[in-house]
N, C-alpha and C positions, 0 to 999 in steps of 0.2 A: 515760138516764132520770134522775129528780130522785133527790137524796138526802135522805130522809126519815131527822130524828132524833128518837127521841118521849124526852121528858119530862114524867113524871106524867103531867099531864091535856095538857101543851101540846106542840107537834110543831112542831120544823123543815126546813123545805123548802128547799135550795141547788138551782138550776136549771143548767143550761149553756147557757153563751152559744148553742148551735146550736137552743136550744128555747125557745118562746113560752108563757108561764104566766097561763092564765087563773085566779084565782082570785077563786069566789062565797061571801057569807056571805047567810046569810037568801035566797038567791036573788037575790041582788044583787051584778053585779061589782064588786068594787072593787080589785083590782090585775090589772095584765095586762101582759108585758112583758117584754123576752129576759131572760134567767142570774138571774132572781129571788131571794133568800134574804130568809126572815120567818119568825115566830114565830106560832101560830093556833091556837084551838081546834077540834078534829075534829068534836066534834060539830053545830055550824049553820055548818061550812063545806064543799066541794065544790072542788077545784083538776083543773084540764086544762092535759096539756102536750101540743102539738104540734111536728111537726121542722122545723125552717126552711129544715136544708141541704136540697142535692140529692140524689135518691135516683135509684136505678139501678134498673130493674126488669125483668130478662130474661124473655123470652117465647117462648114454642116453640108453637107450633100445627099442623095439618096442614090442607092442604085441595087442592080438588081443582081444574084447567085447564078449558079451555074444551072441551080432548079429551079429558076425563075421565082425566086421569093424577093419580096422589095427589102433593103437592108437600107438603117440611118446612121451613116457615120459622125462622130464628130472628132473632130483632131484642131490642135495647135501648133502654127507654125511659127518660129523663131527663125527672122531673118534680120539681116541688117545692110548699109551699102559699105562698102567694098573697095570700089572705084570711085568716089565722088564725081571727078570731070568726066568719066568714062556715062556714068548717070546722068546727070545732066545734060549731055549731048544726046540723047536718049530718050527722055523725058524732061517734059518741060516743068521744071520747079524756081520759074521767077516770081517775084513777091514786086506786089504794089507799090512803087516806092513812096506813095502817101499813108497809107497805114501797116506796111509790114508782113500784109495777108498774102499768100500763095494766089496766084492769078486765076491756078485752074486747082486740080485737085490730083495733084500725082499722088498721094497715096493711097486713095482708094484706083487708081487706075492701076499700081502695085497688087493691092491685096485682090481683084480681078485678076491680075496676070498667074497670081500663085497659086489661087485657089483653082481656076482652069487647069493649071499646071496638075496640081495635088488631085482633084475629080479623075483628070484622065488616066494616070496611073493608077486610082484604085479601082477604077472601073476594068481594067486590065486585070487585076486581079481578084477580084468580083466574079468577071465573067467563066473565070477559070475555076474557081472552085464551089463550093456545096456549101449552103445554108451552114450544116451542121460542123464542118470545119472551119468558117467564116466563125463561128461562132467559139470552136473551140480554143483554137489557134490563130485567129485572124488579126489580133491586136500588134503580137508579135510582126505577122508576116507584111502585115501594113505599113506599120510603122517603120521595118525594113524599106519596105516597097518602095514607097511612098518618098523617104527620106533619102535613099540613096538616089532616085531619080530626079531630085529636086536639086540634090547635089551635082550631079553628072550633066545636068542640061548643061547646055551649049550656048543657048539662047541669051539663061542669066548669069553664066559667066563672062559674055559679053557685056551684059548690061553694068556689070561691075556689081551685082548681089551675091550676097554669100548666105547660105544656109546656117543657122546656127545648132539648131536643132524640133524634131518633129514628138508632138504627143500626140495619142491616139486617147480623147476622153472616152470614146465610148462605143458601143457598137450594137446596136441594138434591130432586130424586127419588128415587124408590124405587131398589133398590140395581140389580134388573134389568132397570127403565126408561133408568140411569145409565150401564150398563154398554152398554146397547143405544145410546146415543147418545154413547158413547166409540167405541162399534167402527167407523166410518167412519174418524174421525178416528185410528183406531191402524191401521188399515188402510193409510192413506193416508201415515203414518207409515213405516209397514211397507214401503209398497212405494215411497219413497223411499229409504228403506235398502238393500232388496233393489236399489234404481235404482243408489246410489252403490255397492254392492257391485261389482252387476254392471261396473258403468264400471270400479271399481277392478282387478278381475281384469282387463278390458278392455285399459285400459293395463299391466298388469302383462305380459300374454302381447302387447302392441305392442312392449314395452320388451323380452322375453326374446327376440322375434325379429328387433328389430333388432340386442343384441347377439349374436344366434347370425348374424346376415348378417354382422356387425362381425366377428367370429370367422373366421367360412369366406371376408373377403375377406383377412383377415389369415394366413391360411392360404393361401388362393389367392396372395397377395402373398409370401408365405415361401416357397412353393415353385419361383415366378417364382424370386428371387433366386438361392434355391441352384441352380436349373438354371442360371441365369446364371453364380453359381462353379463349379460343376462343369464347365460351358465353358470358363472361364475360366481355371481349373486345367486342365484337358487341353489348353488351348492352353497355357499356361505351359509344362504339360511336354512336350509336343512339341517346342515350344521349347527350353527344357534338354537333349531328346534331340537336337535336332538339333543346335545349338550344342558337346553332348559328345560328338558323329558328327568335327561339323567338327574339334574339337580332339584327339580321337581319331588322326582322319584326322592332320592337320596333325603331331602328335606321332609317328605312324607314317612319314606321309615324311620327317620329322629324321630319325628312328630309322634308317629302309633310307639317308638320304642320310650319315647318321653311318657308318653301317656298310660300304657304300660305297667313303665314305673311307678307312676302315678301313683297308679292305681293299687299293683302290690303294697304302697306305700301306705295309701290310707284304709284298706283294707286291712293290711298288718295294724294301722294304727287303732279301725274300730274293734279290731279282734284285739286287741292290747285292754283296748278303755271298757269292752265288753267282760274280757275278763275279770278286769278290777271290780268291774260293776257289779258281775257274779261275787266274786270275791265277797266284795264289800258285803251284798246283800247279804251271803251266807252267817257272813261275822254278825248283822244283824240279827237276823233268823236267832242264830245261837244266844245274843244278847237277850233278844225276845223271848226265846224261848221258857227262860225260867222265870222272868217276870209274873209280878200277880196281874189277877184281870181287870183291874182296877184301874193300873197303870197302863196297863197297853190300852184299857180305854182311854186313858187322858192322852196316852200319846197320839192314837189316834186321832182323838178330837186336835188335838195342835197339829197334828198332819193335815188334816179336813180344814183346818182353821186356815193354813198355808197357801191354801189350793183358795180359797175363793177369793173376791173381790174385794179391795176395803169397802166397810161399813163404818159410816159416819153415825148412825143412828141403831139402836137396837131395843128392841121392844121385848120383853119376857113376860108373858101373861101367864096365870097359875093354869091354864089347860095346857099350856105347852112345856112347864115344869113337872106338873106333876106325874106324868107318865116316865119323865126324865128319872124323875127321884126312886119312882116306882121300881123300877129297871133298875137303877144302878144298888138299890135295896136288895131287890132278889139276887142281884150277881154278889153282892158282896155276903149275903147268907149262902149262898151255893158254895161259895170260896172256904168257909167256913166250913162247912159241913165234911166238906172232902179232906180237911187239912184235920178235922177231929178223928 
């Protein structure tokens, strides 16, 4: 808005460059023209500002389909003025010459004008078609709709507005119309889901029974082999036993063919030592033979003497001499008698 500075009786106005300043003295204009600043008397003078920028003006409406479903629009309209004098002869936008404020409120008296405007054309097109193409295609057709008709009026081309341009934010149904034409499509959601679930178990129990075949052939294959070693090993040791038969064996007949020998051996050897023995004795016999008996008794006695125990002590009493004496008296007279 302008800045209004009052001194005494006179008053000055600074405009911004985004506002158009019409000011009339006596009913006559005589300055008009963007970011103004001047000096005036209040009393036979009258100043109008209008905006030059663009102005955004949102709008929300409701209305109803060709199937009688409630639909909520919302759209933005970009407008701006145009004609400024053509405007203000039009609409009233004089400012207070003591503080600078708009008197009344032309711009909400505007964005009523547009928003009437924008309602009755989509209602036109609303009434003409179906929920489900409002829905599909409707932003499009609206926003056409809407925008060219906002354009083409008559009304604000007089008034010196110009259309800038139209958004359509949004387009929506009621919440349990909305909901009701989500549920196929979550449905169908749904039972893709539940599709790749089921697939995914699907495969899951493909995959557990191939690795359970994988398993029981590798099982089947493990037990293959070890019967294979356990053959394997039993022939080995068959082997080993029979090998430690033969060597057994083979070691047993060394053994009886060692022993055998052995035996030839010391058999030859007592028949050796028996013979000498014979031998020997015989050469004795014949040594003996010619001997007197006298000697062969003393040898014998040193034979008998050989054979028994030592004696540390020896007792000879005349009963056990004298039959000695006796005896060896007669044998040595017998000797005699046979050699006379």
């Amino acid at each position: 808005m302008a800045d209004m500075t009052r001194l005494i009786f006179w008053r000055h106005l600074r405009a911004e460059t985004s506002s158009y300043v019409l000011f009339s003295r006596a009913g006559q204009l005589t300055k008009k023209g963007r970011g103004l600043a001047f000096w005036f008397l209040p009393l036979s003078s009258s100043v109008a500002e209008l905006p030059m920028d663009d102005r955004e003006l949102p709008i929300l409406f409701h209305g109803r389909s060709q199937d009688f479903q409630e639909v909520t629009i919302q759209a933005v309209v970009t407008w701006r003025v145009h004609e400024p004098e053509t405007l203000a002869s039009r609409v009233d936008f004089s400012v207070d010459l003591d503080t600078g404020q708009w008197r009344k409120q032309p711009l909400e008296q505007m964005s009523q004008l547009l928003t009437e405007l924008a309602q009755q054309l989509a209602w036109e097109y609303l009434t003409q078609t179906s929920l489900q193409e409002i829905l599909v295609s409707g932003v499009e057709a609206l926003r056409e709709r809407i925008g060219n008709g906002l354009g083409d009026d008559q009304s604000l081309s007089e008034m010196g507005i110009e259309i800038v341009s139209l958004r359509i934010a949004g387009i929506r149904p009621t919440a349990e119309v909305e909901k009701a034409l989500q549920m196929p499509t979550r449905e169908s959601i749904q039972q893709e889901a539940d599709k790749a679930t089921f697939e995914r178990r699907a495969l899951a129990v493909e995959r557990e029974r191939a690795i359970a075949e994988n398993e029981l052939q590798n099982r089947i294959e493990l037990a293959r082999r070890q019967e294979d070693l356990i053959g394997q090993e039993g022939q080995n040791e068959r082997k080993r036993m029979q090998e430690q038969a033969e060597s057994m064996k083979i070691e047993a007949l060394a053994h009886a063919q060692r022993r055998k020998l052995e035996s030839e051996s010391e058999a030859e050897s007592i028949r050796l030592v028996s013979d000498a023995q014979m031998d020997s004795e015989k050469e004795r016999v014949q040594l003996y033979k010619g001997l007197p008996a006298q000697v062969l008794i003393g040898l014998t006695v040193r034979e008998f003497a050989g054979q028994l125990p030592d004696v540390e002590h020896l007792t000879i009493s005349p009963e056990m001499l004298g039959p000695i004496l006796t005896r060896l008296a007669d044998a040595g007279t017998k000797h005699l008698e046979r050699e006379v």
